[in-house]
C-alpha positions as protocol buffer text, in pm:
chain_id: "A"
residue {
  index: 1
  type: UNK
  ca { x: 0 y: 0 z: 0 }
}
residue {
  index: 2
  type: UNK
  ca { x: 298 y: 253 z: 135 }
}
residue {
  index: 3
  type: UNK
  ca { x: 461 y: 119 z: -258 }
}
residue {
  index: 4
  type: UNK
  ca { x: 108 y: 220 z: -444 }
}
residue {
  index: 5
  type: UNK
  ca { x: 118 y: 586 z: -260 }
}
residue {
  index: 6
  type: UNK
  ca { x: 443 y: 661 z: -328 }
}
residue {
  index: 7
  type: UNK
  ca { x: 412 y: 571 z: -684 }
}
residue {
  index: 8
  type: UNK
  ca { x: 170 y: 792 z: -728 }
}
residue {
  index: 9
  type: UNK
  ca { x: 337 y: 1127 z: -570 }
}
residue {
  index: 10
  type: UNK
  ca { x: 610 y: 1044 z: -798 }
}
residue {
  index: 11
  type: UNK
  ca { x: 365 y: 1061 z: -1122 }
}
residue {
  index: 12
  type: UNK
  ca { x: 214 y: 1399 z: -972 }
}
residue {
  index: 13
  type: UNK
  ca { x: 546 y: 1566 z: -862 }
}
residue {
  index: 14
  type: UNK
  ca { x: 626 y: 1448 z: -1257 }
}
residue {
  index: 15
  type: UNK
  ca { x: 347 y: 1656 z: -1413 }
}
residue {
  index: 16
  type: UNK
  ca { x: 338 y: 1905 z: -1164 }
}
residue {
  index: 17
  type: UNK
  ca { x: 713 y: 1985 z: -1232 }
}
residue {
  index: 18
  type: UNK
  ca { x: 630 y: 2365 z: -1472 }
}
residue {
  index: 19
  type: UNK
  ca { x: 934 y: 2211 z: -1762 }
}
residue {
  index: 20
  type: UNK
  ca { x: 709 y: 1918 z: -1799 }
}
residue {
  index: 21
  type: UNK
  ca { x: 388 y: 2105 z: -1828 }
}
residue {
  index: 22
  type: UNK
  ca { x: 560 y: 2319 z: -2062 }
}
residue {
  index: 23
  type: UNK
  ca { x: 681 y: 2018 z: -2271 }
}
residue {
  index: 24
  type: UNK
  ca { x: 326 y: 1879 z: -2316 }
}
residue {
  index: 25
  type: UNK
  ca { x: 117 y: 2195 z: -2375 }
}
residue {
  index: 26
  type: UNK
  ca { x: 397 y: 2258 z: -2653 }
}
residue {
  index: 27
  type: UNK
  ca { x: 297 y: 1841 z: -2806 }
}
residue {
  index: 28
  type: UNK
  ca { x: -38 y: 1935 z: -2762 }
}
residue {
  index: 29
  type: UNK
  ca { x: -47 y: 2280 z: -2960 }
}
residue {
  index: 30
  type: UNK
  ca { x: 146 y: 2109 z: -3229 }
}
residue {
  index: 31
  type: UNK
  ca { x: -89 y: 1823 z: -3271 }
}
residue {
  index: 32
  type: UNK
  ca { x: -355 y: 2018 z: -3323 }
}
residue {
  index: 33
  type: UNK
  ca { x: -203 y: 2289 z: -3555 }
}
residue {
  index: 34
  type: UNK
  ca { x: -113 y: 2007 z: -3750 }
}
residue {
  index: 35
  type: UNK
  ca { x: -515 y: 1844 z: -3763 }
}
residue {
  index: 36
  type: UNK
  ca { x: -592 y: 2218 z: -3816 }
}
residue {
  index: 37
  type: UNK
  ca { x: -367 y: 2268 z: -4140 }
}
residue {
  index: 38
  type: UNK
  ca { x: -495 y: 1914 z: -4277 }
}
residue {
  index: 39
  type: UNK
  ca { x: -823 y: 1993 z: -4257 }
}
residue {
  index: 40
  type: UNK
  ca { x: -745 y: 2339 z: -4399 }
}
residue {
  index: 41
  type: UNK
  ca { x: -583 y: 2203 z: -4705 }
}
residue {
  index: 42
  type: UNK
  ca { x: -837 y: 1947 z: -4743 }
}
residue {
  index: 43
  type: UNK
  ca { x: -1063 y: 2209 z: -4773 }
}
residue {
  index: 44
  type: UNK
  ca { x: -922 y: 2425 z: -4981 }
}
residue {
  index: 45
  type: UNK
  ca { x: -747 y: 2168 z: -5230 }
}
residue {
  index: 46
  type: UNK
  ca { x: -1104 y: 2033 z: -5225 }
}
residue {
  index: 47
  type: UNK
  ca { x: -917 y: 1670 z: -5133 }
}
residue {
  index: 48
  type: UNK
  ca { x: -1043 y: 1381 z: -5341 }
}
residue {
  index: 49
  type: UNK
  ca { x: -1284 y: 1598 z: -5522 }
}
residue {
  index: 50
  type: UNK
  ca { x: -1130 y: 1544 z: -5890 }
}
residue {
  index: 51
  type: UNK
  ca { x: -1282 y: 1592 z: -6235 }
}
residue {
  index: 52
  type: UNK
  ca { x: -1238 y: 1366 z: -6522 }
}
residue {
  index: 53
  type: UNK
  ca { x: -1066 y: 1607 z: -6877 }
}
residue {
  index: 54
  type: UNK
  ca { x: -1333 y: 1589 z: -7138 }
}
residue {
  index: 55
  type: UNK
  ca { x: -1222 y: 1473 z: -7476 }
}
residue {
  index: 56
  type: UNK
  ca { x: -1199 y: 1806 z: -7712 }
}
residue {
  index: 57
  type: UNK
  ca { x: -966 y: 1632 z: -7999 }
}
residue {
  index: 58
  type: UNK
  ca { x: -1143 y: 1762 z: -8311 }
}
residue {
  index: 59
  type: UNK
  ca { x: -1334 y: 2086 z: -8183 }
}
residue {
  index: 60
  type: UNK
  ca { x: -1298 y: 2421 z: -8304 }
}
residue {
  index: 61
  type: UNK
  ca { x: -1122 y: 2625 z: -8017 }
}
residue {
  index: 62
  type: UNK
  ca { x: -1433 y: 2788 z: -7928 }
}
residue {
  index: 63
  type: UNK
  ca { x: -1639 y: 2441 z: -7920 }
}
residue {
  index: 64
  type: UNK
  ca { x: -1341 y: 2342 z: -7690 }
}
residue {
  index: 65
  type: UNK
  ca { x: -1368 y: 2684 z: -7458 }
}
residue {
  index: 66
  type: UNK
  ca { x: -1749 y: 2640 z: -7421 }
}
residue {
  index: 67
  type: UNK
  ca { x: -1670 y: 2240 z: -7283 }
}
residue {
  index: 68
  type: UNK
  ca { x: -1389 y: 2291 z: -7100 }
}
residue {
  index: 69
  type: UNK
  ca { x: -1607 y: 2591 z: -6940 }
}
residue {
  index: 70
  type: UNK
  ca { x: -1880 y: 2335 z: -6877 }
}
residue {
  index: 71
  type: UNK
  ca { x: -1620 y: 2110 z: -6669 }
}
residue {
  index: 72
  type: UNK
  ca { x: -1523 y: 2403 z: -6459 }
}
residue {
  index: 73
  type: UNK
  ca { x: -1171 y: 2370 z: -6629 }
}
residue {
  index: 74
  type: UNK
  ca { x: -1006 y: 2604 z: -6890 }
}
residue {
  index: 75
  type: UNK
  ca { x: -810 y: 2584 z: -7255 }
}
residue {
  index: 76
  type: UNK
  ca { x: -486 y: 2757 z: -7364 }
}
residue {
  index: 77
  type: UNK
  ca { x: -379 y: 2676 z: -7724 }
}
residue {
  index: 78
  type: UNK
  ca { x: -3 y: 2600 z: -7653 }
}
residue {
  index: 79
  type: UNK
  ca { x: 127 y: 2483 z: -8018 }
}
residue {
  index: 80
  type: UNK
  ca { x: 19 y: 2372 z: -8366 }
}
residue {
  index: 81
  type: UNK
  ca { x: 75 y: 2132 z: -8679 }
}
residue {
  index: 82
  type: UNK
  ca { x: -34 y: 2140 z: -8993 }
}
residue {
  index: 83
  type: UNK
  ca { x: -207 y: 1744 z: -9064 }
}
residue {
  index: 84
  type: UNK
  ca { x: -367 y: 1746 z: -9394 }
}
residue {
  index: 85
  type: UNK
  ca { x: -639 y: 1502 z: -9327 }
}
residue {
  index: 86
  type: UNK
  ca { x: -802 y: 1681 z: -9047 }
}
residue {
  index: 87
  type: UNK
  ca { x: -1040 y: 2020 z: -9043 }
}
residue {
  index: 88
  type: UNK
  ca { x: -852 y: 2308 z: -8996 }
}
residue {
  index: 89
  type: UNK
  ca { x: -811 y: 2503 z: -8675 }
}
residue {
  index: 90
  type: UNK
  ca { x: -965 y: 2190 z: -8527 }
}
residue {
  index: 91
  type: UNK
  ca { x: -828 y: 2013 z: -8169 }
}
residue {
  index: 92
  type: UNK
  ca { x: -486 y: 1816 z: -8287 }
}
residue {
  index: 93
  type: UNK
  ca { x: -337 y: 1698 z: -7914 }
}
residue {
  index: 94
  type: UNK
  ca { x: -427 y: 1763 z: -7548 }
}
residue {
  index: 95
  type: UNK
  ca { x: -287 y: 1783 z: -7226 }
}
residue {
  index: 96
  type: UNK
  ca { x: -415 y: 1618 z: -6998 }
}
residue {
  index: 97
  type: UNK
  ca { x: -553 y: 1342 z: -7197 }
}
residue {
  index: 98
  type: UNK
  ca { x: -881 y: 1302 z: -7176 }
}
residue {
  index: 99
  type: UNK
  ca { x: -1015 y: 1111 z: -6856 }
}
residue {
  index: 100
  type: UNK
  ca { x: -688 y: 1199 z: -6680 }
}
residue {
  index: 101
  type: UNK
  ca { x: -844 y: 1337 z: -6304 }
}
residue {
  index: 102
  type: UNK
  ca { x: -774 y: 1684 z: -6255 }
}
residue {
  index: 103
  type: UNK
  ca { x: -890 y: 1992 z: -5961 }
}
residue {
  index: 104
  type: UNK
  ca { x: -1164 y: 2186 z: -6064 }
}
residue {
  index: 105
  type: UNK
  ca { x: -1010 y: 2513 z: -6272 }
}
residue {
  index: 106
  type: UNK
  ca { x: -737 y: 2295 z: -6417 }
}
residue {
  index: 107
  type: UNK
  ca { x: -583 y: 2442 z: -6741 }
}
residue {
  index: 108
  type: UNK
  ca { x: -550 y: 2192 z: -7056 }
}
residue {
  index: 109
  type: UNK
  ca { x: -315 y: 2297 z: -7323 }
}
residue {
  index: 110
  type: UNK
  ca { x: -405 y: 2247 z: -7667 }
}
residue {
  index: 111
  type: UNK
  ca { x: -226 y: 2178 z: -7994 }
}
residue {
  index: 112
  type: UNK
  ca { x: -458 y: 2275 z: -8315 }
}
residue {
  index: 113
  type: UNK
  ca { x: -416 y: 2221 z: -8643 }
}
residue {
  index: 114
  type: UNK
  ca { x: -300 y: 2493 z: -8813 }
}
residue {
  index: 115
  type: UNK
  ca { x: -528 y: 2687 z: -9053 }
}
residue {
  index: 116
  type: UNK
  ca { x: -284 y: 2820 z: -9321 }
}
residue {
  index: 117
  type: UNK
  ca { x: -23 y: 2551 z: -9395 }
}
residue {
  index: 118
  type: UNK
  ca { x: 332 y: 2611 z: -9394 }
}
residue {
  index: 119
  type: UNK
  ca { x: 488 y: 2661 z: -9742 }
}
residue {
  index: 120
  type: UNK
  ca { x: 778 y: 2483 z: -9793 }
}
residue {
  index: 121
  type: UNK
  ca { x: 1046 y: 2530 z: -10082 }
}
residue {
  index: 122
  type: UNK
  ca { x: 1043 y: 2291 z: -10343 }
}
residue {
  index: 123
  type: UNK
  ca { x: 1406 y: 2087 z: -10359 }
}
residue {
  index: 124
  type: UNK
  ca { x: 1601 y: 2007 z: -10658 }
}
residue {
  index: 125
  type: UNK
  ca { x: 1589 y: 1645 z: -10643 }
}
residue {
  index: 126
  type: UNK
  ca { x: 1728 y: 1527 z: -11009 }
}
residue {
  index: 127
  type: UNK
  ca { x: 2021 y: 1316 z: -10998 }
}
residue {
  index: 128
  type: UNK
  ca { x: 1943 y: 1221 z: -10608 }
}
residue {
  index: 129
  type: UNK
  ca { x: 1927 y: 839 z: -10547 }
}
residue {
  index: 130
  type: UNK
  ca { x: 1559 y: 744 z: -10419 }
}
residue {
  index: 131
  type: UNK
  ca { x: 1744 y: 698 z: -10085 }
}
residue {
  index: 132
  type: UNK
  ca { x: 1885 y: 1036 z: -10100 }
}
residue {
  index: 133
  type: UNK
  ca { x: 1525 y: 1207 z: -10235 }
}
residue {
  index: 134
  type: UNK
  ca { x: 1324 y: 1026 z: -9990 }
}
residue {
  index: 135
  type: UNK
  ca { x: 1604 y: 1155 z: -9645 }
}
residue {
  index: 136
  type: UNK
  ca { x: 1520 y: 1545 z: -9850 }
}
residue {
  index: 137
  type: UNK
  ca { x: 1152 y: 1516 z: -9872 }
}
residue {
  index: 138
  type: UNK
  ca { x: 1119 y: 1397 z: -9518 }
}
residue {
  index: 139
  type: UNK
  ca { x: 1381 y: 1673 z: -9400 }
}
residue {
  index: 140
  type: UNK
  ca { x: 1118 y: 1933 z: -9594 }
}
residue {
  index: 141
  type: UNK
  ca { x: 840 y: 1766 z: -9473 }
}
residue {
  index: 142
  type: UNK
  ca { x: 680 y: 1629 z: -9775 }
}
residue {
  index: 143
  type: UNK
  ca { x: 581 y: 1303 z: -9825 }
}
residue {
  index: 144
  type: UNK
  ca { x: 745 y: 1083 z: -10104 }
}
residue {
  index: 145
  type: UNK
  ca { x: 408 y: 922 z: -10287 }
}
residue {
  index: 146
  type: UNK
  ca { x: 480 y: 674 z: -10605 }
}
residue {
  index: 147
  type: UNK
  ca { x: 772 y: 600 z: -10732 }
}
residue {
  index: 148
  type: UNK
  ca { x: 752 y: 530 z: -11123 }
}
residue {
  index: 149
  type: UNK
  ca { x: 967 y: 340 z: -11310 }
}
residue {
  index: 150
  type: UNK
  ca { x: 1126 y: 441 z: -11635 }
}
residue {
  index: 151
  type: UNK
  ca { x: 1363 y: 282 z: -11830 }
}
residue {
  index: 152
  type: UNK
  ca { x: 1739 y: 440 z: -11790 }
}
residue {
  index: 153
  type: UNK
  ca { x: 2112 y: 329 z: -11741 }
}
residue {
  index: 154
  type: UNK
  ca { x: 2102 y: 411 z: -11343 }
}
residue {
  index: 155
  type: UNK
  ca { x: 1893 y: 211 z: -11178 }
}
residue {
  index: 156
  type: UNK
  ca { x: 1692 y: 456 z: -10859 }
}
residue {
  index: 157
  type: UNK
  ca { x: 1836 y: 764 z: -11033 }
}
residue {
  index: 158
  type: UNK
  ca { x: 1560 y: 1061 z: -10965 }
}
residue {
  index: 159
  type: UNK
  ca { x: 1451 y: 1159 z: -11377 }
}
residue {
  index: 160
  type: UNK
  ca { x: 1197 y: 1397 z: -11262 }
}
residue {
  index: 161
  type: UNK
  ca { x: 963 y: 1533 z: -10981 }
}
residue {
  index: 162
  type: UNK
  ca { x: 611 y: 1555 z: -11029 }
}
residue {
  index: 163
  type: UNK
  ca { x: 315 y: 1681 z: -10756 }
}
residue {
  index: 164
  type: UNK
  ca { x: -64 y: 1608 z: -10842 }
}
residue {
  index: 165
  type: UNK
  ca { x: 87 y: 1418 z: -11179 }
}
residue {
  index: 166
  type: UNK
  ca { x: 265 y: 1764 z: -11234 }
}
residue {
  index: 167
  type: UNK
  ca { x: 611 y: 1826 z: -11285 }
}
residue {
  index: 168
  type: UNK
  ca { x: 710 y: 2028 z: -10988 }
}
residue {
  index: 169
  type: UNK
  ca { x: 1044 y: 2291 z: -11037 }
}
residue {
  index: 170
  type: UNK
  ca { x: 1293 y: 2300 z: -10760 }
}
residue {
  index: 171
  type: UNK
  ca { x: 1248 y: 2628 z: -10579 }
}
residue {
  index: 172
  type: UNK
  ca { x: 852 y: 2611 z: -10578 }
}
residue {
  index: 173
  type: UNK
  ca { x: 613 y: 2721 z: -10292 }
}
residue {
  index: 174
  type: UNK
  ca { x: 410 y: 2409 z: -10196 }
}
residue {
  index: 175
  type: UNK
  ca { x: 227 y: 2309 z: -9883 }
}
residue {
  index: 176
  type: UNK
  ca { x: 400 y: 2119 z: -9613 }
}
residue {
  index: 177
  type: UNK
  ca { x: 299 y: 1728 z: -9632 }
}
residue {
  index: 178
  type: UNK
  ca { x: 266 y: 1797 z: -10017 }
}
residue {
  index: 179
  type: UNK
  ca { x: 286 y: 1425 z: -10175 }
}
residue {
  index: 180
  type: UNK
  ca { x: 588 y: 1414 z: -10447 }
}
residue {
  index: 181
  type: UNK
  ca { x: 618 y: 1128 z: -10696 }
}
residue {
  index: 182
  type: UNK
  ca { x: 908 y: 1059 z: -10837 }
}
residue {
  index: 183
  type: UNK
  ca { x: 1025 y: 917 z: -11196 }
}
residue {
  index: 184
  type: UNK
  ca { x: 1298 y: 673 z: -11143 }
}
residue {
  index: 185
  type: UNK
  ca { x: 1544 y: 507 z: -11374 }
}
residue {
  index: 186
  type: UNK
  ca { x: 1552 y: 135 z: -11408 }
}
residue {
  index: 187
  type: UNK
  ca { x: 1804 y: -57 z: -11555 }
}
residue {
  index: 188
  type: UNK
  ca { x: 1696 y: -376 z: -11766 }
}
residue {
  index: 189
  type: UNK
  ca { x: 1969 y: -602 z: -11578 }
}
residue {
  index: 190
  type: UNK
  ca { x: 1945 y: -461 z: -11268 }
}
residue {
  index: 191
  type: UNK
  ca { x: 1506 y: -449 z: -11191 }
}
residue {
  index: 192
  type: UNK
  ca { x: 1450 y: -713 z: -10939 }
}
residue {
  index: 193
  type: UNK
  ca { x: 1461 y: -687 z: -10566 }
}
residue {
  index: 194
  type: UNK
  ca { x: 1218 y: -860 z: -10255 }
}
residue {
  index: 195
  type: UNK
  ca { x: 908 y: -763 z: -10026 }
}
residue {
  index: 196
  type: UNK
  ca { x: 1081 y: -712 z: -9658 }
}
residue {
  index: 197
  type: UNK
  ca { x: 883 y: -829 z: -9362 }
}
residue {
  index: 198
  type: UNK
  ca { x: 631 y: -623 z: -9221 }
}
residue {
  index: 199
  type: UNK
  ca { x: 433 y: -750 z: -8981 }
}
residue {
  index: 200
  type: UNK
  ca { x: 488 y: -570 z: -8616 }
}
residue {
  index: 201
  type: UNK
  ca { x: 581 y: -240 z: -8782 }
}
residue {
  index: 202
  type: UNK
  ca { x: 438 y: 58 z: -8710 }
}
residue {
  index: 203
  type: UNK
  ca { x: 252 y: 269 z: -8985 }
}
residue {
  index: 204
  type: UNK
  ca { x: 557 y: 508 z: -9094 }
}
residue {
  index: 205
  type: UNK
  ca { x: 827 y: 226 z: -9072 }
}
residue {
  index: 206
  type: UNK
  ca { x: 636 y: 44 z: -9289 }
}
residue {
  index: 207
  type: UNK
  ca { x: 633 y: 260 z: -9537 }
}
residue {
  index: 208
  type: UNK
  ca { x: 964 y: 340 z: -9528 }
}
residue {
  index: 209
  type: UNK
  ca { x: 1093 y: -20 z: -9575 }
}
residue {
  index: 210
  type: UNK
  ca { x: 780 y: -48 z: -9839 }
}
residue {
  index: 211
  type: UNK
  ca { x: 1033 y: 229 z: -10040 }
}
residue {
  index: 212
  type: UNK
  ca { x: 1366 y: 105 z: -9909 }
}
residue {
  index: 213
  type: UNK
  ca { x: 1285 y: -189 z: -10129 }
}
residue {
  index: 214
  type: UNK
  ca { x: 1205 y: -7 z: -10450 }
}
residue {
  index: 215
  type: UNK
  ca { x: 837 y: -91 z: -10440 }
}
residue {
  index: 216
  type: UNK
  ca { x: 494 y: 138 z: -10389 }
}
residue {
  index: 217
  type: UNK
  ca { x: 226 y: 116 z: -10121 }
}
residue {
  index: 218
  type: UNK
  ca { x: -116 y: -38 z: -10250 }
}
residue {
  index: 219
  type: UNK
  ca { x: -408 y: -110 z: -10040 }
}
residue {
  index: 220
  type: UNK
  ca { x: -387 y: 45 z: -9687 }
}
residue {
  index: 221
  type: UNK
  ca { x: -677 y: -76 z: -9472 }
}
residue {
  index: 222
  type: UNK
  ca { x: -739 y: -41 z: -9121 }
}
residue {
  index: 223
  type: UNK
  ca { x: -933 y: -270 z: -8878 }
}
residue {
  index: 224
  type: UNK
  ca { x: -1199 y: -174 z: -8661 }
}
residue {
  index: 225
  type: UNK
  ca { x: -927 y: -107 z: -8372 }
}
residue {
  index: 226
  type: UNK
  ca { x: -814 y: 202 z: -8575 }
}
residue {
  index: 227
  type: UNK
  ca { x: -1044 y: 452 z: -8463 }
}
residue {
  index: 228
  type: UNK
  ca { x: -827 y: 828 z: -8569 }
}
residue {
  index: 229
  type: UNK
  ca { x: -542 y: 978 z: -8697 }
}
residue {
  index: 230
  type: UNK
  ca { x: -288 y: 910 z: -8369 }
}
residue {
  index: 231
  type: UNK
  ca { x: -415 y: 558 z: -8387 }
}
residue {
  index: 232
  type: UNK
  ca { x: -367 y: 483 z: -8735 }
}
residue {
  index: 233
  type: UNK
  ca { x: 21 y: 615 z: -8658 }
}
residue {
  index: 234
  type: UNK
  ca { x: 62 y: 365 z: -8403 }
}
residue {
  index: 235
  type: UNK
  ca { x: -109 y: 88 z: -8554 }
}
residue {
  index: 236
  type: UNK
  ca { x: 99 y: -207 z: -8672 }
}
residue {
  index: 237
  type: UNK
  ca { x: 126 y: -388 z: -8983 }
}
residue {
  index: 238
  type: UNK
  ca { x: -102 y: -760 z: -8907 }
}
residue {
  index: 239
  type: UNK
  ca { x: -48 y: -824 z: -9280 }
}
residue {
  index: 240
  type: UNK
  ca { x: 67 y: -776 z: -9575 }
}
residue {
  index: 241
  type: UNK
  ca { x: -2 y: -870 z: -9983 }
}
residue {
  index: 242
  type: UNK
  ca { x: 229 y: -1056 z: -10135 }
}
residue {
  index: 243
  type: UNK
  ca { x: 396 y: -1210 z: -9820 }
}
residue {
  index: 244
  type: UNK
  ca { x: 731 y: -1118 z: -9751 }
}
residue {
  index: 245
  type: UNK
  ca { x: 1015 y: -1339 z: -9925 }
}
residue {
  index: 246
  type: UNK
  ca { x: 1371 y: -1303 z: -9926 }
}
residue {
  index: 247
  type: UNK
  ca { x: 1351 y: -1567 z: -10241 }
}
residue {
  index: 248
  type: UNK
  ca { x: 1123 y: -1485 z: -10525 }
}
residue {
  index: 249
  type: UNK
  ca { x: 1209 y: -1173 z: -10674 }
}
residue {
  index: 250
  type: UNK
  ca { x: 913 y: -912 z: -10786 }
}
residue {
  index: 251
  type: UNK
  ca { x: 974 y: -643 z: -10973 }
}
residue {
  index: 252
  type: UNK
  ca { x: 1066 y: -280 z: -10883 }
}
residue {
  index: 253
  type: UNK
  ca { x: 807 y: -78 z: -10839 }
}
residue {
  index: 254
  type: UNK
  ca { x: 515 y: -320 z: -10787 }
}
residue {
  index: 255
  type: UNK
  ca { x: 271 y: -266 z: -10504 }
}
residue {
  index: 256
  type: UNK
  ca { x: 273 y: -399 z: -10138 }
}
residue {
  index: 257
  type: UNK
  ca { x: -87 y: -418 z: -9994 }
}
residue {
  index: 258
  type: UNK
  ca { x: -100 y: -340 z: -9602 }
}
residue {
  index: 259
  type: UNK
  ca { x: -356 y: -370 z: -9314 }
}
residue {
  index: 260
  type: UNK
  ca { x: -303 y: -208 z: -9015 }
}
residue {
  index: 261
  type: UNK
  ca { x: -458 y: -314 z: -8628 }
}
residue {
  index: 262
  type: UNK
  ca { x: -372 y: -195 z: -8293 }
}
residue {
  index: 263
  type: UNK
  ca { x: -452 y: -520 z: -8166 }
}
residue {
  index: 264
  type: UNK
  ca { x: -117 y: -690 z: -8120 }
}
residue {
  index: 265
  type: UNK
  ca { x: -192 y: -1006 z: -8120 }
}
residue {
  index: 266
  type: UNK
  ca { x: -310 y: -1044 z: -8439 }
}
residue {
  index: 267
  type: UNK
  ca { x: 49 y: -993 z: -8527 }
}
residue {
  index: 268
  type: UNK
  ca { x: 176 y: -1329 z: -8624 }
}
residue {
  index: 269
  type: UNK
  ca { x: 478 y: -1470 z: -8518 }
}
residue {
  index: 270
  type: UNK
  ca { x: 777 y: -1479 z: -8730 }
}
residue {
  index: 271
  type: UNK
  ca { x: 865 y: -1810 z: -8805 }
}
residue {
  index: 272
  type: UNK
  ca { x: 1271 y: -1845 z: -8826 }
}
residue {
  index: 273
  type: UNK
  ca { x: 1427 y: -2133 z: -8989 }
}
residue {
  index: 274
  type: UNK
  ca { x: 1766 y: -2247 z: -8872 }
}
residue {
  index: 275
  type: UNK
  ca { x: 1935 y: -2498 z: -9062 }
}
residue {
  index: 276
  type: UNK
  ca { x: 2173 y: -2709 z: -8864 }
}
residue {
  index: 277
  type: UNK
  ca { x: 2458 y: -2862 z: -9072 }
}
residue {
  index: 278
  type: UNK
  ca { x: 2579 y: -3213 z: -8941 }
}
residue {
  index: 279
  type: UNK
  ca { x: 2969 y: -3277 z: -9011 }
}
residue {
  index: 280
  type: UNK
  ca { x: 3105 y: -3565 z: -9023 }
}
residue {
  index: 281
  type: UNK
  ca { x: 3458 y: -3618 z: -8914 }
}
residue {
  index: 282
  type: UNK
  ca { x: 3673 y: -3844 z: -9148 }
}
């Protein structure tokens, strides 16, 4: 009993002591300036309270203002391109994408397509191998359409330059993304080459091993996965007409049909042969 008493004059001549006191009041004040600010910010942060971005790809800027309004968010048109295929001054890329969770007031940043094109300058591209006129057109950004096959000493030797079955003359103002054909030479002896494998590659390296090998896009379909411009980028080759062969030559300049998915697996599987050679020691 004398043990129990004395214990518990020690605990009260602990909090009575004024440092101790001190000590605590200081814990508590902390504590509950740190609740307070929580609360505070929770408040004013409006904690957990997020929107979802609506999808404006393809609006006019103003159609875009009056939704983004709606959402209790706001636009600011931070760059633009100039894509061919799509209506002009329209909704090219945002950020956030749509669906991304945002606070209430958030600003999305737009990139429209342009409504004037840029003009680009028109290069000289006679005497240029096909290699060499395709790494121009791409530096100008124009787009390197057919190539057409003459008959001429140099094999891939650029003859002429033609836009809209025009001849085009070096120095010309045309629109960016402008589609140039080009008339090749094509030696008699030297006419042959072979359809690369396709399948797995995206849209543009497709085409650019369709004209690394001499040949011209047909068909280009696209699946039902293939919904817009950005998807038909990233879509991947699923097949391709004739089937790649690194035996039977076709001839330069023939067409390579290609259909496009963004469903990967109907990508097939490349099936690679490897020949094992038994020797026999003597």
């Amino acid at each position: 009993m004398a043990k129990k008493t004395e214990t518990k004059t020690q605990k009260k001549g602990f909090f009575s002591n004024w440092i101790v006191r001190n000590l605590l009041g200081a814990l508590v004040v902390v504590v509950v300036l740190i609740v307070g600010a929580m609360i505070f910010l929770n408040v004013v942060t409006k904690h957990n309270q997020e929107l979802s971005v609506p999808d404006l790809s393809n609006l006019t800027v103003e159609e875009a203002q009056a939704v983004a309004e709606e959402a209790s968010m706001r636009i600011d048109v931070t760059d633009s391109v100039f894509v061919k295929r799509m209506k002009r001054g329209a909704v090219y890329r945002q950020n956030p994408v749509p669906g991304a969770k945002v606070k209430s007031g958030r600003r999305i940043a737009l990139t429209i397509n342009a409504v004037n094109p840029k003009q680009i300058t028109m290069p000289d591209l006679i005497g240029y191998s096909t290699r060499q006129a395709k790494a121009e057109l791409m530096s100008r950004g124009l787009v390197l359409g057919k190539l057409i096959y003459v008959h001429d000493m140099a094999t891939n030797n650029v003859l002429r330059q033609l836009h809209d079955d025009k001849e085009i003359e070096a120095g010309a103002m045309i629109e960016s993304e402008a589609v140039i054909d080009l008339v090749v030479g094509l030696n008699s002896r030297d006419n042959v080459t072979y359809v690369p494998y396709l399948a797995g590659l995206r849209n543009l390296s497709a085409v650019e091993a369709v004209h690394d090998h001499s040949l011209n896009l047909g068909k280009i379909r696209f699946d039902e996965t293939v919904k817009d411009y950005d998807d038909s980028l990233n879509a991947v080759v699923y097949k391709q007409e004739p089937e790649a062969s690194d035996s039977i030559a076709v001839s330069m300049g023939d067409k390579v049909d290609l259909y496009f998915t963004l469903d990967h697996s109907r990508v097939p599987v490349r099936e690679v042969i490897v020949e094992e050679t038994v020797k026999e020691e003597l």
